[in-house]
C-alpha positions in Angstrom: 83.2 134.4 109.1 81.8 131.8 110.6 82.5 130.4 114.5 83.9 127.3 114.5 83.9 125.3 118.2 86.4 122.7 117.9 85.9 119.9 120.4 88.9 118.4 121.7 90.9 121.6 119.9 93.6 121.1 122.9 94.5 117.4 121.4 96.4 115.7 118.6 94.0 116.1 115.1 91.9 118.9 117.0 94.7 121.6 117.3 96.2 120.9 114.2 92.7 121.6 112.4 92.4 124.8 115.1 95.3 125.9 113.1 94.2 125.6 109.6 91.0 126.9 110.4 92.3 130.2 112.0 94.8 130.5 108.9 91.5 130.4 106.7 90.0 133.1 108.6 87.3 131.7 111.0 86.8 132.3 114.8 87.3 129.6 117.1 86.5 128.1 120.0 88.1 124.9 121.7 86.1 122.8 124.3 89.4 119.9 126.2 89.0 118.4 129.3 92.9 118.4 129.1 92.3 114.5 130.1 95.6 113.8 132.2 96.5 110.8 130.1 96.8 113.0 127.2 97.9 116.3 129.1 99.7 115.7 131.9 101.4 118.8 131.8 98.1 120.9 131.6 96.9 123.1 128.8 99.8 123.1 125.8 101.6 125.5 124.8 100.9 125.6 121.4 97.0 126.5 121.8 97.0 129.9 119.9 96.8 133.4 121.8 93.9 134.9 121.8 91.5 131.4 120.5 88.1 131.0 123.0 89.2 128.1 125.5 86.4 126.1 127.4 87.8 123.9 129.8 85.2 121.6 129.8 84.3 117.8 129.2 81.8 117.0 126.1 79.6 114.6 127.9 78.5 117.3 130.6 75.5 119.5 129.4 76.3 122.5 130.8 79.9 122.6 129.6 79.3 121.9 125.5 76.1 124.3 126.0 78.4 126.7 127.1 80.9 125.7 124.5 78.1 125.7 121.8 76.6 129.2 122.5 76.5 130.6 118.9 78.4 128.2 117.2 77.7 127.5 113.1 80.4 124.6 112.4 81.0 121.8 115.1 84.5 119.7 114.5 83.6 117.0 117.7 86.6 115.7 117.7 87.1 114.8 121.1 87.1 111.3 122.2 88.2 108.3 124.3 90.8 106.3 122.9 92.8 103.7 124.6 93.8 100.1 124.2 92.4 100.0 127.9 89.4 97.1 128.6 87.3 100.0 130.3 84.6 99.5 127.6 81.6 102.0 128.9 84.1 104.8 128.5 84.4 104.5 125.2 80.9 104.7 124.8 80.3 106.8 127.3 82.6 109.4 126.1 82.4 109.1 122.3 78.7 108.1 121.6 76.6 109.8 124.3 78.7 113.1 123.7 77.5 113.1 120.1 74.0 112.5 121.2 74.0 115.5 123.8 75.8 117.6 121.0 72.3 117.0 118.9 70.2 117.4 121.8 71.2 120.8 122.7 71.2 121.5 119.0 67.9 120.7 118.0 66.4 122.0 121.7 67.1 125.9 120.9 68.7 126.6 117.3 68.7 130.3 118.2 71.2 130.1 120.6 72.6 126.8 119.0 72.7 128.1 114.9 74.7 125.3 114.3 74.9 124.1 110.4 77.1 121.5 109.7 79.1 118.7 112.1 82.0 116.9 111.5 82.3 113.5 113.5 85.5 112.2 114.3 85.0 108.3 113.2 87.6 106.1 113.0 89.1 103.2 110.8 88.1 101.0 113.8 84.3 100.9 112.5 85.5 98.5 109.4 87.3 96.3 112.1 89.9 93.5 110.4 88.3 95.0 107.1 87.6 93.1 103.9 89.6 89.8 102.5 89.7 87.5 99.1 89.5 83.8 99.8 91.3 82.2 96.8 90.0 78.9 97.1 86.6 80.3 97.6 87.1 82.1 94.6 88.4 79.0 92.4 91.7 79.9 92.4 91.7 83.7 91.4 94.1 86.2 93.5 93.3 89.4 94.5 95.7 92.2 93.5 98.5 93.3 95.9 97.2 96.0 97.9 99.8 97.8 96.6 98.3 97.5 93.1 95.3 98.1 93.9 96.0 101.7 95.2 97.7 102.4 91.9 94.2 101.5 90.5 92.1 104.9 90.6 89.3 104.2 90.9 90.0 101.3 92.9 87.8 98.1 91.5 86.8 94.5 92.3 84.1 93.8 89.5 86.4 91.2 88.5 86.2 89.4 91.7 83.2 86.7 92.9 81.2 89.0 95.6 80.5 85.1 97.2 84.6 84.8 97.7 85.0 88.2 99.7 84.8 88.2 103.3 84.5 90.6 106.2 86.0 88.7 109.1 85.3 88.9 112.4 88.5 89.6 115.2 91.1 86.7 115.2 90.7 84.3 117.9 93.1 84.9 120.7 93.7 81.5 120.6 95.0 81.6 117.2 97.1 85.1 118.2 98.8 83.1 121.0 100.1 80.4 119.1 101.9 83.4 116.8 99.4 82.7 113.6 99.0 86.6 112.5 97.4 86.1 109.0 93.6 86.2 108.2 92.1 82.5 107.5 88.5 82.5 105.8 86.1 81.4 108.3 84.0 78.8 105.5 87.1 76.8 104.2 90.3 77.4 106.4 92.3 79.2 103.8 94.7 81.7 104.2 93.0 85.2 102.7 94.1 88.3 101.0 93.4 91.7 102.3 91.8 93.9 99.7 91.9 97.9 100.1 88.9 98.9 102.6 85.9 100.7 101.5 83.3 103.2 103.4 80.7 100.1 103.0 83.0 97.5 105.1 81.4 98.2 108.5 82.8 95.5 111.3 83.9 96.9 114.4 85.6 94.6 116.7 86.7 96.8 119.7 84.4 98.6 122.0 86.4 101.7 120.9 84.7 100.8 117.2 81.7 100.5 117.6 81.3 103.3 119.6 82.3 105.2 116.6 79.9 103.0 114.4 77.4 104.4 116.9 78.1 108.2 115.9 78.2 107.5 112.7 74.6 106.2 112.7 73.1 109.0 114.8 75.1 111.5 112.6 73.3 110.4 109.6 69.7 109.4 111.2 69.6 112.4 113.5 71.5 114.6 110.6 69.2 114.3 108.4 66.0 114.2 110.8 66.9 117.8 112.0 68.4 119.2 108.6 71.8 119.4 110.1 74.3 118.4 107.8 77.0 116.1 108.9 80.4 114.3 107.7 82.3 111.6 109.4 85.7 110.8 108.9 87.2 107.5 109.4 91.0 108.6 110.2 93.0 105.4 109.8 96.9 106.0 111.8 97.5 109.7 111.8 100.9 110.4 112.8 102.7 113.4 113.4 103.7 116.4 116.0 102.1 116.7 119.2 100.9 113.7 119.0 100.6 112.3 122.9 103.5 110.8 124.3 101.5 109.4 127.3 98.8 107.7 125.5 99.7 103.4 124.1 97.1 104.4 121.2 99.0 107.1 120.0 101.1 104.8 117.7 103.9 103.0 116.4 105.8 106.1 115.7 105.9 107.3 119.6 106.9 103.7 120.6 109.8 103.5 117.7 110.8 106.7 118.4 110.6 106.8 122.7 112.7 103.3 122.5 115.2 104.9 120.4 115.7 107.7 121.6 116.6 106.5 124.5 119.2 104.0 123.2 116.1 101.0 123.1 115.8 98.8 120.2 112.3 99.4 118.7 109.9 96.8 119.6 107.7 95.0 116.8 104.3 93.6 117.7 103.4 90.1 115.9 105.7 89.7 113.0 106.1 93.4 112.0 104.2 92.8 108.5 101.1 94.0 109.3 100.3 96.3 106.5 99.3 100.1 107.1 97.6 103.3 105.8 99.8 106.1 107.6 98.9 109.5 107.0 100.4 112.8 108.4 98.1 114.9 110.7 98.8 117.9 108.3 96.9 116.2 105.4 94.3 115.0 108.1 93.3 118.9 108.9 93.3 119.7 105.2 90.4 117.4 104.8 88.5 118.4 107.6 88.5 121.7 106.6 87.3 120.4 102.4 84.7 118.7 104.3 82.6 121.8 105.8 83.5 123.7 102.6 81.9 121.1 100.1 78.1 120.5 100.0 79.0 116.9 98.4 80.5 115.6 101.3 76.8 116.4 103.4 75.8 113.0 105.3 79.0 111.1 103.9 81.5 108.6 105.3 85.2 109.1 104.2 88.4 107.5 104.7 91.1 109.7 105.5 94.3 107.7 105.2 97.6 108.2 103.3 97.2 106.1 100.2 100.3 103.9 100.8 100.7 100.5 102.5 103.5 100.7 104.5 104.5 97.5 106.8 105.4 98.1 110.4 108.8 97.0 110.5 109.2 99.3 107.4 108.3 102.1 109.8 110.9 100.5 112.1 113.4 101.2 109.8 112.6 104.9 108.3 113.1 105.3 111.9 116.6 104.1 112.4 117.5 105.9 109.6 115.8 109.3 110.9 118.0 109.3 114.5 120.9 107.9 112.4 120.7 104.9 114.9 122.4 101.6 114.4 119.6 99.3 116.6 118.1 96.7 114.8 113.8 96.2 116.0 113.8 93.3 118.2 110.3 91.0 117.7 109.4 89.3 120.7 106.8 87.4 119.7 104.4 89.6 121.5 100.7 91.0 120.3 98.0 93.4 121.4 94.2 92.7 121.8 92.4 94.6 119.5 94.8 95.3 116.9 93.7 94.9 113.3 96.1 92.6 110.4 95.6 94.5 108.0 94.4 98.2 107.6 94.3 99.6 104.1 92.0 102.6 103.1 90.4 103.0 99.9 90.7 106.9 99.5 88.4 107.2 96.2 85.7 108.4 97.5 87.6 111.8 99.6 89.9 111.8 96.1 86.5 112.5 94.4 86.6 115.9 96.1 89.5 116.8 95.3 91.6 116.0 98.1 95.0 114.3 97.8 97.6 113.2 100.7 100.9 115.2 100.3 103.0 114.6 103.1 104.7 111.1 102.4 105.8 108.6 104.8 109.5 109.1 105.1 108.5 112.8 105.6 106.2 112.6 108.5 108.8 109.8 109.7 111.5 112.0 109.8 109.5 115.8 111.2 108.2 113.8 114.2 111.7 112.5 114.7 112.3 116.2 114.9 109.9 117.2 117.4 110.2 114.4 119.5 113.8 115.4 120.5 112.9 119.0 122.1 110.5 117.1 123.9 111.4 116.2 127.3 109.9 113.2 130.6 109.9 111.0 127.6 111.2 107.8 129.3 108.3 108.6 131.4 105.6 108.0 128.7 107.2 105.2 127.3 107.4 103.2 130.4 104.0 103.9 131.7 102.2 103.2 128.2 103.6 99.8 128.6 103.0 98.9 132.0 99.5 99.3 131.9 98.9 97.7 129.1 100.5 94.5 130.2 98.8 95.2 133.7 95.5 95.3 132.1 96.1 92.1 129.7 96.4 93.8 126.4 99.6 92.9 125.8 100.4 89.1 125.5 103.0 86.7 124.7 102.7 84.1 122.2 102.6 81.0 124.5 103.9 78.3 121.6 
């Protein structure tokens, strides 16, 4: 069977898929820099006995040549994510690892035999994503969002291609006087998000387009060298071990942190912001259909959960997971870099015959689960959130 080396295998997505792939049957190996923001604690517990650990970081040669010694399947997982404005990181980290990972490759492919790579991407890469401007469009409405997932294939041939938008980031100027929605940059209008193909490319953080970066190198140098590749564009993956340290880890950690300790949850912007949650589980179960299907060679997917779920819905599946009476409080607050609207269009990973499972109120309610054995969680909560208002990601609406 073949070795699998799973970079970042000690993290969120990365053991999760170290798991499914030892239940298949392969070997594994697991390259973490257990980054203190993520692993305070050290190395988890729940890293399998017996699984080949690397402590190591991905953007030093000698540690993912070590890591990479005989390796067919790469799952380069690993990554730099962070609401933080220390921008070279990201690229640092996420970009120039995925360039090394090739150069070793392609330098000695007898003691590098690897086949195939999987590229962690992200929903980032399509930025505030695609929009309908009605007036642009003479009056015609998009479908919900909601209808247009119940629409498989999804479609817009009945929409003018001149009235559909990728936007760039809203202004801050417009996020501080507490104006959340979309406006079309040609005529002022308010817009209407439509679901978010593999072709809406946009990025508007540093953390985007440094996965905009991988993806081009994975399908330039991919091809180049006759190394198959596949990036996935995860859009909010939720679940167990998810970090409780880490302000990107999501609104489930925040909801659940504040709760659990007798906090209201706190809702950024209005709390409509529309979402594609999807469980970690389903997340694994793709990356592993990924290696095993030749159609998904030099492809983009996006992995999300096929729903659109508002945030102060998740507030409130929640509540009713602890059994807690506290209402979410909205302050009027916002963070840079945070996205409207973010709604996947999961036809083309559908194609191969992959389907979420795990619902919303599911996931909701098994990380509500694990989060109480857990225990310094007041710690993560409070430290998440003091850095980010330190660092000037999170902002009051002034007016």
């Amino acid at each position: 069977m073949a070795l699998c080396l799973v970079t970042g295998g000690a993290g969120f997505i990365g053991s999760h898929t170290v798991d499914l792939l030892l239940r298949r049957g392969y070997e594994v190996r697991i390259l973490d820099n257990l980054q203190p923001r993520v692993h305070p604690r050290g190395k988890p517990g729940f890293i399998p006995q017996g699984v080949d650990f690397v402590l190591g970081d991905v953007t030093n040669r000698d540690d993912l040549g070590r890591a990479l010694r005989d390796v067919d399947v790469v799952f380069h997982l690993a990554a730099y994510q962070d609401y933080m404005p220390d921008f070279s990181r990201f690229i640092h980290t996420n970009t120039e690892s995925a360039a090394l990972l090739f150069e070793l490759a392609i330098a000695d492919r007898d003691r590098y035999p690897v086949r195939k790579i999987v590229f962690a991407s992200s929903q980032a890469v399509s930025g505030e994503g695609a929009y309908l401007c009605p007036s642009c469009a003479g009056g015609i409405h998009a479908p919900s969002i909601h209808d247009q997932l119940s629409a498989r294939p999804s479609s817009r041939a009945n929409l003018p291609a001149a009235a559909i938008h990728i936007p760039r980031p809203r202004p801050i100027d417009q996020l501080k006087r507490g104006e959340w929605e979309i406006r079309c940059e040609v005529c002022g209008g308010k817009m209407e998000p439509l679901l978010i193909r593999e072709s809406t490319i946009s990025p508007g953080t540093a953390y985007g387009i440094s996965k905009y970066a991988i993806e081009l190198l994975a399908d330039r140098l991919g091809r180049r060298y006759e190394i198959p590749t596949v990036c996935m564009r995860y859009t909010y993956v939720q679940g167990r071990r998810n970090s409780l340290y880490n302000a990107y880890s999501g609104v489930a950690r925040r909801f659940a942190l504040r709760i659990l300790h007798e906090l209201p949850p706190v809702v950024y912007e209005d709390g409509q912001q529309l979402r594609d949650y999807i469980n970690v589980h389903d997340v694994a179960r793709a990356n592993l259909l990924v290696i095993e299907d030749e159609r998904a060679n030099h492809q983009v997917f996006n992995v999300g959960g096929g729903r659109a779920v508002t945030v102060l819905e998740i507030a409130s599946m929640m509540q009713r997971a602890f059994g807690s009476p506290l209402e979410p409080v909205i302050p009027r607050e916002f963070r840079l870099g945070d996205t409207r609207h973010t709604v996947s269009d999961n036809s083309k990973l559908r194609a191969l015959g992959w389907e979420p499972a795990i619902p919303v109120e599911q996931n909701i309610a098994e990380y509500t689960e694990w989060i109480k054995e857990q225990s310094g969680t007041r710690e993560g909560l409070e430290e998440a959130e003091r850095m980010m208002r330190e660092n000037g990601v999170l902002l009051q609406v002034e007016r």
